[in-house]
C-alpha positions in Angstrom: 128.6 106.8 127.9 125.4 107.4 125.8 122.7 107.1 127.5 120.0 104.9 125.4 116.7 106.6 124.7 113.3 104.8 125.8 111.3 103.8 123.2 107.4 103.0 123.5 104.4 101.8 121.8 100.9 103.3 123.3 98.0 101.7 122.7 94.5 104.4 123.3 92.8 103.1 126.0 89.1 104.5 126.9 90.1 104.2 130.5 90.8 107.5 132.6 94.2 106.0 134.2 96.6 105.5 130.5 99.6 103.0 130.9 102.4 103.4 128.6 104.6 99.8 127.4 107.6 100.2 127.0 109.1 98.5 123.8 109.6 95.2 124.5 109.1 95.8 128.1 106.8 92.5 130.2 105.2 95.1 132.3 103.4 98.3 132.6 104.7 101.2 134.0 103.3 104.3 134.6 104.5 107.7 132.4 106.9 109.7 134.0 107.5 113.4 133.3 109.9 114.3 130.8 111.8 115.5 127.8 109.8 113.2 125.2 108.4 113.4 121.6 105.3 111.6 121.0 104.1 110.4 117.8 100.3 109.8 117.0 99.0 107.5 114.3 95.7 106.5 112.7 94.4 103.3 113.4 97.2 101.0 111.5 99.3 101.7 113.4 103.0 101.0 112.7 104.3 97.6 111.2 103.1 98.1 108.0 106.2 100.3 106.0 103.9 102.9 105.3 103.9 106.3 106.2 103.6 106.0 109.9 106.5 103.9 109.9 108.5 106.6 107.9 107.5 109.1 110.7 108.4 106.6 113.6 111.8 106.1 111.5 112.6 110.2 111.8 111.3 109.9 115.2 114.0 107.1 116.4 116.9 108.6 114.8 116.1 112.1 116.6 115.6 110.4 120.0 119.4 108.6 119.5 120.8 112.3 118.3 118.6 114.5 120.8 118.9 111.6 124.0 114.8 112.3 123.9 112.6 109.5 124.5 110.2 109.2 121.8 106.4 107.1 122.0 103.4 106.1 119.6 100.1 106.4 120.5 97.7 105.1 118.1 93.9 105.8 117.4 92.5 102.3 118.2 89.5 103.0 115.6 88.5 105.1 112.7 87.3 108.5 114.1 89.0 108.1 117.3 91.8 110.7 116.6 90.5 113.3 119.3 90.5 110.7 122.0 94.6 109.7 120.7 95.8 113.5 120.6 93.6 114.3 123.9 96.1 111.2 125.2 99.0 112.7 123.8 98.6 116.2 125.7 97.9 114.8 128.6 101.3 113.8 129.3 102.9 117.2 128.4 105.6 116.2 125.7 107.5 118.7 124.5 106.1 118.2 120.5 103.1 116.1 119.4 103.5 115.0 115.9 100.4 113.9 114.2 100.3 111.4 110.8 97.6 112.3 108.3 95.4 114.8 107.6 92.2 112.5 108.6 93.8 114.1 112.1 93.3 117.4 111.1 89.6 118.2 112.1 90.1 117.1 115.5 93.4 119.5 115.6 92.2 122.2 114.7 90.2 122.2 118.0 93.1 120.8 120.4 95.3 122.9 119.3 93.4 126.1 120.1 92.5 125.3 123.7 96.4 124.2 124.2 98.4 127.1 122.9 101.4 125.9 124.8 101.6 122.7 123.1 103.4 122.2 120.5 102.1 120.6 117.6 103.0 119.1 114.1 101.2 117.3 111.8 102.4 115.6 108.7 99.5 116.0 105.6 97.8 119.9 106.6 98.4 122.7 106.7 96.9 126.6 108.3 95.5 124.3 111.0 97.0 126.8 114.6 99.2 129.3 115.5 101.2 126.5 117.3 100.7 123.9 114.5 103.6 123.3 112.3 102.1 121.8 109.0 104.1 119.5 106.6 103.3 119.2 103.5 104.9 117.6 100.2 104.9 118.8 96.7 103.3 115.2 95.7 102.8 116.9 92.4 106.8 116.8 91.4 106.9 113.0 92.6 103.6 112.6 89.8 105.6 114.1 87.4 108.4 112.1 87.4 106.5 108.5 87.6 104.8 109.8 84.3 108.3 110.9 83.1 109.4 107.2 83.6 106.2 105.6 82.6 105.7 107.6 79.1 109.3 106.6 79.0 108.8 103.1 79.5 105.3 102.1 78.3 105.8 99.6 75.1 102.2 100.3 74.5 101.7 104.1 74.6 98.9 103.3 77.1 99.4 104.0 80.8 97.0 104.1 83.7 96.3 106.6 86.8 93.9 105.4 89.6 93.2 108.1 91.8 91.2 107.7 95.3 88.7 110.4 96.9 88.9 113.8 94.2 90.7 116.2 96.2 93.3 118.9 95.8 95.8 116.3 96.8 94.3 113.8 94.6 94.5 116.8 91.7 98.7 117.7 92.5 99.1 113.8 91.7 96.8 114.0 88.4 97.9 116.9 86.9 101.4 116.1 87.6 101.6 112.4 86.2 99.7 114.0 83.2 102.1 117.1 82.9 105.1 114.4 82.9 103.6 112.0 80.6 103.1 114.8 78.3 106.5 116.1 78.3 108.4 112.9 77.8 106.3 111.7 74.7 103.4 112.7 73.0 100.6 110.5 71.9 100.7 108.5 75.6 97.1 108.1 76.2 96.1 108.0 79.8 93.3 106.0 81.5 92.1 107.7 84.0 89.6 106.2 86.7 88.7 107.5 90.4 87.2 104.5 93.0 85.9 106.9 95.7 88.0 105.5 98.7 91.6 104.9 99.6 90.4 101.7 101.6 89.0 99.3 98.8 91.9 97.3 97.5 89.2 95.0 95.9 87.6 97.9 94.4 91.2 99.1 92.9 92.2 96.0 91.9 89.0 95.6 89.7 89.8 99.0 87.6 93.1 98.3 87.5 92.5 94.6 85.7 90.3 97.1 83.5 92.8 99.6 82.5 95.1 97.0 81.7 92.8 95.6 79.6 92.4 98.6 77.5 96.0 98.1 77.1 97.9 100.3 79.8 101.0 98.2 81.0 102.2 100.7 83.7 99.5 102.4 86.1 100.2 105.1 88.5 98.1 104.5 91.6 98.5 107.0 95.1 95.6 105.6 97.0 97.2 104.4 100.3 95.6 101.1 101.6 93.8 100.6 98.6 96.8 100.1 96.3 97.5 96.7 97.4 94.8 95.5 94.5 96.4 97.0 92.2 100.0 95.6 93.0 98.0 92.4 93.5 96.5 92.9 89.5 100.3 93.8 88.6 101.0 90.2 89.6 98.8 88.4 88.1 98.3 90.3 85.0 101.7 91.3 84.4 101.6 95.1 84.7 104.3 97.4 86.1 103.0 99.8 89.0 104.5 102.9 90.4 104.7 102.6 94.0 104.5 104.9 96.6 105.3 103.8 99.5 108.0 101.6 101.1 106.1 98.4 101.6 105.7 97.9 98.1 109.4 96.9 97.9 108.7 93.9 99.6 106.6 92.7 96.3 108.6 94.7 94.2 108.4 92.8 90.9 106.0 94.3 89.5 107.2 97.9 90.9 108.9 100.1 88.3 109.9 103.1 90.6 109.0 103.6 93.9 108.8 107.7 94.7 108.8 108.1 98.3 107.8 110.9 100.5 110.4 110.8 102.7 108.6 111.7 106.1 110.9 110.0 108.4 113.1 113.4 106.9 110.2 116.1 107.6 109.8 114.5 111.5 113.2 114.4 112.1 113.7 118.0 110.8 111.0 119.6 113.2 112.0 117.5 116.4 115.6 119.2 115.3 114.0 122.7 114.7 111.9 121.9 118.6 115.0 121.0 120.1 116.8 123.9 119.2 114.7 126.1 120.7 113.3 127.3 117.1 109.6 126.0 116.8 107.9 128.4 115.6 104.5 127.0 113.9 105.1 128.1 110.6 104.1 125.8 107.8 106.9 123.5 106.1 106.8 122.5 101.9 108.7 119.5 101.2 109.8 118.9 97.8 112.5 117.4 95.5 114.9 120.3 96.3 114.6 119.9 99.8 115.0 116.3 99.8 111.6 115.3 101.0 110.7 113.4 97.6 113.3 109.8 96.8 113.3 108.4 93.4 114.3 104.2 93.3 114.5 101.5 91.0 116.3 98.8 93.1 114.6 96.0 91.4 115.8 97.1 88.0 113.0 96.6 86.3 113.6 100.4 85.2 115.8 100.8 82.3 118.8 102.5 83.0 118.5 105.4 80.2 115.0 105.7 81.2 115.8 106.1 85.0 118.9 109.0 84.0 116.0 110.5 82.0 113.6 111.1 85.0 116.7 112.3 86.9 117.5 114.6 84.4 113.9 116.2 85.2 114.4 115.7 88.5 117.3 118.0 88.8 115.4 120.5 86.8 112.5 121.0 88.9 115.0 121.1 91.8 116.7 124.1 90.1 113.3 126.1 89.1 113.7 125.5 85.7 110.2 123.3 85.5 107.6 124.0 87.7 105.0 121.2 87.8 101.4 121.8 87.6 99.0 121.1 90.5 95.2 121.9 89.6 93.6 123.0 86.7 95.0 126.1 86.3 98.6 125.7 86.5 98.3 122.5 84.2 96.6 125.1 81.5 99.7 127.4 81.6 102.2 124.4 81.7 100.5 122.8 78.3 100.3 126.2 76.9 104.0 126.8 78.0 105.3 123.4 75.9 103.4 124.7 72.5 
Protein backbone atom coordinates (compact mmCIF):
# COMPACT_ATOMS: atom_id res chain seq x y z
CA UNK A 1 0.00 0.00 0.00
CA UNK A 2 0.99 3.68 -0.63
CA UNK A 3 2.28 5.15 1.96
CA UNK A 4 0.64 8.75 2.58
CA UNK A 5 3.08 11.69 2.62
CA UNK A 6 3.18 14.17 5.72
CA UNK A 7 2.18 17.37 5.02
CA UNK A 8 2.94 20.57 7.29
CA UNK A 9 2.43 24.10 7.81
CA UNK A 10 5.56 25.96 9.75
CA UNK A 11 5.02 29.00 11.24
CA UNK A 12 8.82 31.19 11.90
CA UNK A 13 9.27 31.24 15.31
CA UNK A 14 12.17 33.69 16.83
CA UNK A 15 12.79 30.94 19.36
CA UNK A 16 16.08 28.75 19.09
CA UNK A 17 14.10 25.29 19.58
CA UNK A 18 11.50 25.32 16.00
CA UNK A 19 8.41 23.00 16.30
CA UNK A 20 6.85 21.90 13.13
CA UNK A 21 2.55 21.21 13.04
CA UNK A 22 1.67 18.90 11.23
CA UNK A 23 -1.45 19.61 8.97
CA UNK A 24 -4.27 19.21 10.93
CA UNK A 25 -2.30 17.64 13.65
CA UNK A 26 -3.60 18.81 17.74
CA UNK A 27 -0.02 18.68 18.81
CA UNK A 28 3.47 19.59 18.25
CA UNK A 29 5.99 17.33 17.36
CA UNK A 30 9.42 17.75 16.97
CA UNK A 31 11.18 17.49 13.12
CA UNK A 32 12.58 14.39 12.34
CA UNK A 33 15.28 13.65 9.81
CA UNK A 34 14.30 12.91 6.45
CA UNK A 35 13.64 12.83 2.70
CA UNK A 36 11.50 16.21 2.73
CA UNK A 37 10.96 19.29 0.44
CA UNK A 38 10.35 22.42 2.08
CA UNK A 39 8.58 25.31 0.71
CA UNK A 40 9.18 28.99 1.98
CA UNK A 41 6.82 31.88 1.55
CA UNK A 42 6.57 35.61 2.21
CA UNK A 43 4.53 36.71 4.79
CA UNK A 44 0.89 35.72 3.34
CA UNK A 45 1.41 32.86 3.56
CA UNK A 46 -0.82 30.27 1.81
CA UNK A 47 -4.78 30.51 1.79
CA UNK A 48 -4.99 33.11 -0.53
CA UNK A 49 -4.92 31.38 -4.35
CA UNK A 50 -2.05 33.31 -5.21
CA UNK A 51 1.23 32.31 -6.13
CA UNK A 52 2.37 30.57 -3.00
CA UNK A 53 -0.54 28.42 -3.23
CA UNK A 54 0.35 27.50 -6.93
CA UNK A 55 3.88 26.52 -5.51
CA UNK A 56 2.39 24.53 -2.44
CA UNK A 57 -0.06 22.95 -5.22
CA UNK A 58 3.32 21.56 -7.34
CA UNK A 59 4.65 20.82 -4.06
CA UNK A 60 1.71 18.24 -2.91
CA UNK A 61 1.37 16.54 -6.11
CA UNK A 62 5.33 15.71 -6.05
CA UNK A 63 5.16 14.59 -2.40
CA UNK A 64 2.10 11.96 -3.52
CA UNK A 65 4.31 10.87 -6.77
CA UNK A 66 7.86 11.06 -5.03
CA UNK A 67 6.40 9.50 -1.33
CA UNK A 68 8.46 12.83 0.03
CA UNK A 69 7.01 14.76 2.75
CA UNK A 70 6.70 18.32 1.83
CA UNK A 71 6.43 21.61 4.57
CA UNK A 72 5.80 25.56 4.47
CA UNK A 73 7.54 27.72 6.41
CA UNK A 74 6.49 31.18 6.23
CA UNK A 75 8.22 34.61 6.94
CA UNK A 76 6.03 35.85 9.81
CA UNK A 77 6.87 39.65 8.74
CA UNK A 78 8.04 41.78 5.94
CA UNK A 79 11.91 41.54 5.88
CA UNK A 80 12.01 38.47 7.78
CA UNK A 81 13.02 36.11 4.78
CA UNK A 82 16.65 35.41 6.18
CA UNK A 83 15.29 34.28 9.49
CA UNK A 84 12.49 31.68 7.31
CA UNK A 85 15.26 30.26 4.87
CA UNK A 86 17.92 30.19 7.94
CA UNK A 87 14.80 27.84 9.42
CA UNK A 88 14.57 25.98 6.32
CA UNK A 89 18.40 24.84 6.38
CA UNK A 90 18.38 24.05 9.53
CA UNK A 91 16.51 20.96 9.11
CA UNK A 92 18.58 19.64 6.18
CA UNK A 93 15.84 19.02 3.34
CA UNK A 94 16.87 17.79 0.46
CA UNK A 95 15.58 21.07 -1.75
CA UNK A 96 14.49 24.51 -0.29
CA UNK A 97 12.15 26.16 -2.68
CA UNK A 98 11.79 29.85 -2.11
CA UNK A 99 8.54 32.13 -3.58
CA UNK A 100 9.38 35.61 -4.76
CA UNK A 101 12.14 37.46 -5.61
CA UNK A 102 11.66 39.91 -2.34
CA UNK A 103 13.70 36.43 -1.16
CA UNK A 104 16.39 36.95 -3.28
CA UNK A 105 18.81 39.37 -1.31
CA UNK A 106 18.76 37.21 1.65
CA UNK A 107 19.69 34.11 -0.83
CA UNK A 108 22.16 35.22 -2.34
CA UNK A 109 24.06 35.16 1.03
CA UNK A 110 22.56 31.59 2.33
CA UNK A 111 23.24 30.07 -0.44
CA UNK A 112 26.93 30.83 -0.54
CA UNK A 113 27.81 29.74 3.01
CA UNK A 114 25.62 26.33 2.28
CA UNK A 115 26.97 25.01 -1.03
CA UNK A 116 25.46 21.61 -0.18
CA UNK A 117 21.99 22.82 -0.05
CA UNK A 118 20.01 22.78 -2.53
CA UNK A 119 18.10 25.66 -3.50
CA UNK A 120 15.29 27.06 -5.81
CA UNK A 121 13.65 30.02 -5.96
CA UNK A 122 10.60 30.91 -8.06
CA UNK A 123 11.03 34.89 -9.43
CA UNK A 124 15.33 35.28 -9.75
CA UNK A 125 17.65 34.34 -11.30
CA UNK A 126 22.06 34.17 -11.34
CA UNK A 127 21.47 34.18 -7.59
CA UNK A 128 24.29 30.68 -6.67
CA UNK A 129 26.01 27.97 -8.09
CA UNK A 130 23.53 25.76 -6.17
CA UNK A 131 20.44 28.04 -6.93
CA UNK A 132 18.12 26.86 -9.51
CA UNK A 133 16.23 30.14 -10.66
CA UNK A 134 12.68 30.11 -12.20
CA UNK A 135 11.69 32.53 -14.18
CA UNK A 136 8.54 33.19 -16.58
CA UNK A 137 8.41 34.83 -19.88
CA UNK A 138 5.56 37.25 -18.25
CA UNK A 139 6.04 39.21 -21.36
CA UNK A 140 4.18 36.43 -23.83
CA UNK A 141 1.24 36.21 -21.13
CA UNK A 142 1.13 40.54 -21.69
CA UNK A 143 0.89 39.94 -25.10
CA UNK A 144 -1.80 37.90 -25.26
CA UNK A 145 -4.19 39.88 -22.64
CA UNK A 146 -3.59 42.88 -25.02
CA UNK A 147 -4.35 40.51 -27.98
CA UNK A 148 -7.75 39.83 -26.21
CA UNK A 149 -8.29 43.23 -24.99
CA UNK A 150 -7.56 45.22 -28.37
CA UNK A 151 -9.85 42.46 -29.48
CA UNK A 152 -12.47 43.10 -27.24
CA UNK A 153 -12.47 46.84 -26.19
CA UNK A 154 -15.95 48.44 -27.60
CA UNK A 155 -14.16 51.66 -26.94
CA UNK A 156 -10.65 51.54 -28.50
CA UNK A 157 -9.51 52.58 -24.92
CA UNK A 158 -7.84 50.08 -22.71
CA UNK A 159 -5.85 50.47 -19.56
CA UNK A 160 -2.35 49.03 -18.00
CA UNK A 161 -1.56 49.74 -14.31
CA UNK A 162 1.76 48.72 -13.58
CA UNK A 163 3.37 48.51 -9.89
CA UNK A 164 7.14 49.36 -8.88
CA UNK A 165 9.07 50.18 -12.72
CA UNK A 166 11.18 47.24 -13.03
CA UNK A 167 12.42 44.99 -15.71
CA UNK A 168 9.58 42.73 -14.78
CA UNK A 169 7.29 45.50 -14.66
CA UNK A 170 8.73 46.44 -18.38
CA UNK A 171 8.27 42.45 -19.95
CA UNK A 172 4.55 43.10 -18.91
CA UNK A 173 4.42 46.75 -20.53
CA UNK A 174 5.94 46.22 -23.57
CA UNK A 175 4.22 43.03 -24.08
CA UNK A 176 0.51 44.15 -23.48
CA UNK A 177 1.57 47.17 -25.74
CA UNK A 178 3.22 44.93 -28.50
CA UNK A 179 -0.19 42.76 -28.40
CA UNK A 180 -2.55 45.59 -28.46
CA UNK A 181 -0.70 46.86 -31.40
CA UNK A 182 -0.76 43.89 -33.42
CA UNK A 183 -4.41 42.97 -33.02
CA UNK A 184 -5.81 46.53 -33.99
CA UNK A 185 -4.41 49.77 -34.54
CA UNK A 186 -5.69 52.98 -33.20
CA UNK A 187 -6.14 51.14 -29.43
CA UNK A 188 -5.02 53.88 -27.18
CA UNK A 189 -3.48 52.79 -23.98
CA UNK A 190 -3.62 54.43 -20.55
CA UNK A 191 -0.80 53.93 -18.95
CA UNK A 192 -0.31 54.73 -15.10
CA UNK A 193 2.44 53.31 -12.51
CA UNK A 194 1.22 53.58 -8.44
CA UNK A 195 4.78 52.82 -6.95
CA UNK A 196 3.73 49.66 -4.85
CA UNK A 197 2.25 46.22 -5.35
CA UNK A 198 0.57 46.62 -1.75
CA UNK A 199 -1.92 49.67 -2.15
CA UNK A 200 -5.21 48.20 -3.47
CA UNK A 201 -6.67 51.68 -2.48
CA UNK A 202 -4.12 53.36 -4.35
CA UNK A 203 -4.93 51.03 -7.57
CA UNK A 204 -8.35 51.20 -7.27
CA UNK A 205 -8.25 55.03 -7.39
CA UNK A 206 -6.32 55.01 -10.99
CA UNK A 207 -8.16 52.42 -12.13
CA UNK A 208 -11.70 54.47 -11.47
CA UNK A 209 -9.50 57.16 -13.50
CA UNK A 210 -8.60 55.21 -16.52
CA UNK A 211 -12.02 54.11 -16.85
CA UNK A 212 -13.09 57.31 -16.78
CA UNK A 213 -11.00 58.38 -19.68
CA UNK A 214 -12.91 55.74 -21.27
CA UNK A 215 -10.83 52.36 -20.99
CA UNK A 216 -13.41 49.41 -20.42
CA UNK A 217 -10.65 46.64 -20.02
CA UNK A 218 -7.40 47.35 -17.84
CA UNK A 219 -4.51 45.08 -17.60
CA UNK A 220 -3.22 45.24 -14.10
CA UNK A 221 0.02 42.68 -12.80
CA UNK A 222 0.47 44.27 -9.41
CA UNK A 223 -0.04 41.27 -6.92
CA UNK A 224 -1.78 42.41 -3.67
CA UNK A 225 -2.59 45.57 -5.02
CA UNK A 226 -4.93 44.38 -7.83
CA UNK A 227 -7.81 43.69 -5.59
CA UNK A 228 -8.78 47.63 -6.15
CA UNK A 229 -8.84 47.37 -9.29
CA UNK A 230 -11.15 44.15 -9.45
CA UNK A 231 -12.96 45.99 -6.71
CA UNK A 232 -13.43 49.28 -9.40
CA UNK A 233 -14.25 46.55 -12.12
CA UNK A 234 -17.33 45.93 -9.89
CA UNK A 235 -18.63 48.76 -9.32
CA UNK A 236 -17.89 50.62 -12.43
CA UNK A 237 -18.41 47.99 -14.74
CA UNK A 238 -15.05 47.38 -16.35
CA UNK A 239 -13.50 44.09 -17.49
CA UNK A 240 -9.94 43.26 -15.88
CA UNK A 241 -7.41 40.84 -16.92
CA UNK A 242 -6.49 38.75 -14.10
CA UNK A 243 -3.56 37.19 -13.13
CA UNK A 244 -3.76 35.11 -10.72
CA UNK A 245 -6.08 32.27 -9.50
CA UNK A 246 -8.00 34.09 -6.77
CA UNK A 247 -9.48 36.35 -9.04
CA UNK A 248 -11.80 33.52 -10.32
CA UNK A 249 -13.50 33.58 -7.27
CA UNK A 250 -14.93 37.33 -8.32
CA UNK A 251 -14.62 36.52 -11.74
CA UNK A 252 -17.36 38.71 -13.31
CA UNK A 253 -15.65 41.24 -14.05
CA UNK A 254 -12.48 38.95 -15.26
CA UNK A 255 -12.13 38.72 -19.01
CA UNK A 256 -9.12 36.23 -19.13
CA UNK A 257 -7.20 35.03 -16.43
CA UNK A 258 -3.36 34.30 -17.72
CA UNK A 259 -1.76 32.24 -15.15
CA UNK A 260 1.84 31.52 -14.32
CA UNK A 261 1.50 28.24 -13.71
CA UNK A 262 4.14 27.75 -10.80
CA UNK A 263 2.59 24.84 -9.15
CA UNK A 264 4.18 23.27 -12.88
CA UNK A 265 7.82 24.98 -12.39
CA UNK A 266 7.94 23.46 -8.46
CA UNK A 267 6.82 20.30 -9.38
CA UNK A 268 9.34 20.03 -12.33
CA UNK A 269 12.46 20.80 -10.15
CA UNK A 270 11.43 18.55 -7.10
CA UNK A 271 11.19 15.92 -10.26
CA UNK A 272 14.59 17.08 -11.68
CA UNK A 273 16.04 16.77 -7.50
CA UNK A 274 14.63 13.53 -7.15
CA UNK A 275 16.14 12.17 -10.00
CA UNK A 276 19.33 12.81 -9.08
CA UNK A 277 19.66 15.75 -11.75
CA UNK A 278 19.79 19.17 -9.83
CA UNK A 279 22.08 20.85 -11.24
CA UNK A 280 21.50 24.77 -10.40
CA UNK A 281 21.13 25.96 -13.77
CA UNK A 282 18.58 28.60 -14.38
CA UNK A 283 14.99 27.49 -15.80
CA UNK A 284 12.74 29.99 -18.43
CA UNK A 285 9.17 29.25 -18.37
CA UNK A 286 7.06 30.21 -21.08
CA UNK A 287 4.00 29.38 -23.36
CA UNK A 288 5.94 26.58 -25.07
CA UNK A 289 6.91 25.01 -22.07
CA UNK A 290 3.66 25.17 -20.55
CA UNK A 291 4.38 27.48 -17.72
CA UNK A 292 1.95 30.34 -19.04
CA UNK A 293 -2.39 29.09 -18.99
CA UNK A 294 -4.82 31.10 -20.95
CA UNK A 295 -8.81 30.88 -19.44
CA UNK A 296 -12.00 32.35 -19.98
CA UNK A 297 -14.33 30.16 -17.80
CA UNK A 298 -16.68 32.79 -17.06
CA UNK A 299 -17.32 33.47 -20.71
CA UNK A 300 -17.29 36.80 -20.62
CA UNK A 301 -14.63 36.41 -23.47
CA UNK A 302 -16.04 36.09 -26.85
CA UNK A 303 -15.43 32.94 -28.42
CA UNK A 304 -13.83 34.28 -31.81
CA UNK A 305 -11.86 36.69 -29.72
CA UNK A 306 -10.57 33.90 -27.33
CA UNK A 307 -9.51 31.48 -30.76
CA UNK A 308 -7.81 34.72 -31.86
CA UNK A 309 -5.47 34.98 -28.81
CA UNK A 310 -4.94 31.29 -29.25
CA UNK A 311 -4.05 31.68 -32.60
CA UNK A 312 -1.11 34.02 -31.26
CA UNK A 313 -0.60 31.84 -28.73
CA UNK A 314 0.43 28.94 -30.82
CA UNK A 315 2.67 31.29 -32.75
CA UNK A 316 4.85 32.48 -30.10
CA UNK A 317 5.04 28.85 -29.04
CA UNK A 318 6.42 27.92 -32.41
CA UNK A 319 9.05 30.96 -32.73
CA UNK A 320 7.27 32.61 -35.25
CA UNK A 321 6.58 35.84 -32.88
CA UNK A 322 8.81 36.83 -30.44
CA UNK A 323 7.44 39.23 -27.91
CA UNK A 324 9.22 42.31 -26.87
CA UNK A 325 10.40 42.81 -23.28
CA UNK A 326 12.21 46.30 -22.78
CA UNK A 327 12.73 49.09 -24.86
CA UNK A 328 14.77 47.75 -27.24
CA UNK A 329 13.19 44.67 -28.43
CA UNK A 330 9.72 46.58 -28.51
CA UNK A 331 11.74 49.06 -31.15
CA UNK A 332 12.57 46.13 -33.49
CA UNK A 333 9.11 44.44 -33.01
CA UNK A 334 7.24 47.93 -34.08
CA UNK A 335 9.72 48.32 -36.76
CA UNK A 336 9.30 44.63 -37.80
CA UNK A 337 5.14 45.12 -38.23
CA UNK A 338 5.76 48.34 -40.70
Amino acid sequence: MRKFTKVGLIALSLSLVFTMVSCGAKKQERVVQQDRIILVTDERGLGNGGINDSAWEGCEKAAEEFDISTYCISATASGEYAQALKQAVSMEPVLIVAVGDKFETALIDIAAANKSQQFAIVGSDKVGDNVVGITFNDQEAAFLAGIASALTSKTSVVGFIGGVRSSEQDCYEYGFAAGILTAKTGTYVANNYIGTFTDATEAKRVAVAQNALGADIIYAPIQDAYAGVLEAANEKGFYTIATQKSAKEKSDPVLLLIDRKVDVAVYDIIKTTENGKFDGKDIVYGLKEGGIEITSENGKLPTDVLKETQKYADLIKSGNITVPYDWQTNNAYQASLK
